[in-house]
N, C-alpha and C positions, 0 to 999 in steps of 0.2 A: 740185549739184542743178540740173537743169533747168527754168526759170521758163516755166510755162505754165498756163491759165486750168484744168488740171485739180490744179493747187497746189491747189484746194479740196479735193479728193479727199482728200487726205492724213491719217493720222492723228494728230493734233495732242495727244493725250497724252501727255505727258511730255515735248513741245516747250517751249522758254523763250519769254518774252510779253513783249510791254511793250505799255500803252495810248499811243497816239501821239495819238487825236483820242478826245474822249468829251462828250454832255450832261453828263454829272454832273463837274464839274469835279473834283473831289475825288481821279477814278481819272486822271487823266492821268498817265503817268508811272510809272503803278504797272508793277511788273515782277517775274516769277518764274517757275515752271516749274508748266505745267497739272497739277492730279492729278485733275481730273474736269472732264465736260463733259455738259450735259443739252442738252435741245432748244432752250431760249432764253439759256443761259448756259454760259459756264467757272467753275471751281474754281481758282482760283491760287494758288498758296503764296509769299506775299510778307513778307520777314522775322521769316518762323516764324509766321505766322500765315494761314490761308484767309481768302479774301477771294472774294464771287460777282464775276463782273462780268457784266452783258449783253449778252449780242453787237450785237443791233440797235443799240443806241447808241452803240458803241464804234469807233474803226477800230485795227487792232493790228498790231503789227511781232514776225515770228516769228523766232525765229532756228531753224536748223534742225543738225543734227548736221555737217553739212561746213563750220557756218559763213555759210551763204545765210542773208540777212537780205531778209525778202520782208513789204511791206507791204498788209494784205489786210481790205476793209470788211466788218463784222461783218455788215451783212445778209446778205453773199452767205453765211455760215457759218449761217442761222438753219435748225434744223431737226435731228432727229436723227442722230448722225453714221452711223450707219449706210445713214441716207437720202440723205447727201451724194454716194454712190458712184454711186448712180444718178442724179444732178443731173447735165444737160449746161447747159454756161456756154459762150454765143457768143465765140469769139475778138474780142476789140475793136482789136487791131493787127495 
């Protein structure tokens, strides 16, 4: 997969997760494969069990079907996903 600032774009259900940085200590770490995603949050199924997480306070590591492990801060995901499509995100490198 090709790592670019429109990785936001992508459809992120039924991608695998991990919290890598989060306020709520609790979720760091946590990890499983999204089955729902609303406007301020994921769905993750984490050892047979859903669990919400919030995007705005989280930062998450996706892994993606080829294997790309792309780490991406939950503000820039905030919003519904089908509004992501049309989000443009400045190239920062």
């Amino acid at each position: 997969m090709n790592v670019t600032p429109d990785i936001i774009r992508c459809e992120l259900i039924g991608t695998e997760a991990k919290v890598a940085k989060s306020l709520h200590n609790c979720n760091v770490g946590l990890s499983g494969k999204i089955m729902d995603e609303t406007r301020n949050t994921f769905v993750v199924l984490h050892e047979g069990k859903r669990k919400t997480l919030v995007k705005e306070a989280s930062v998450f590591n996706f892994r993606f079907s080829d294997g790309t492990i792309v780490e991406i801060d939950g503000k820039l995901l905030v919003g519904r996903p089908e509004d992501r499509l049309k989000k443009h995100v400045r190239r920062l490198w």
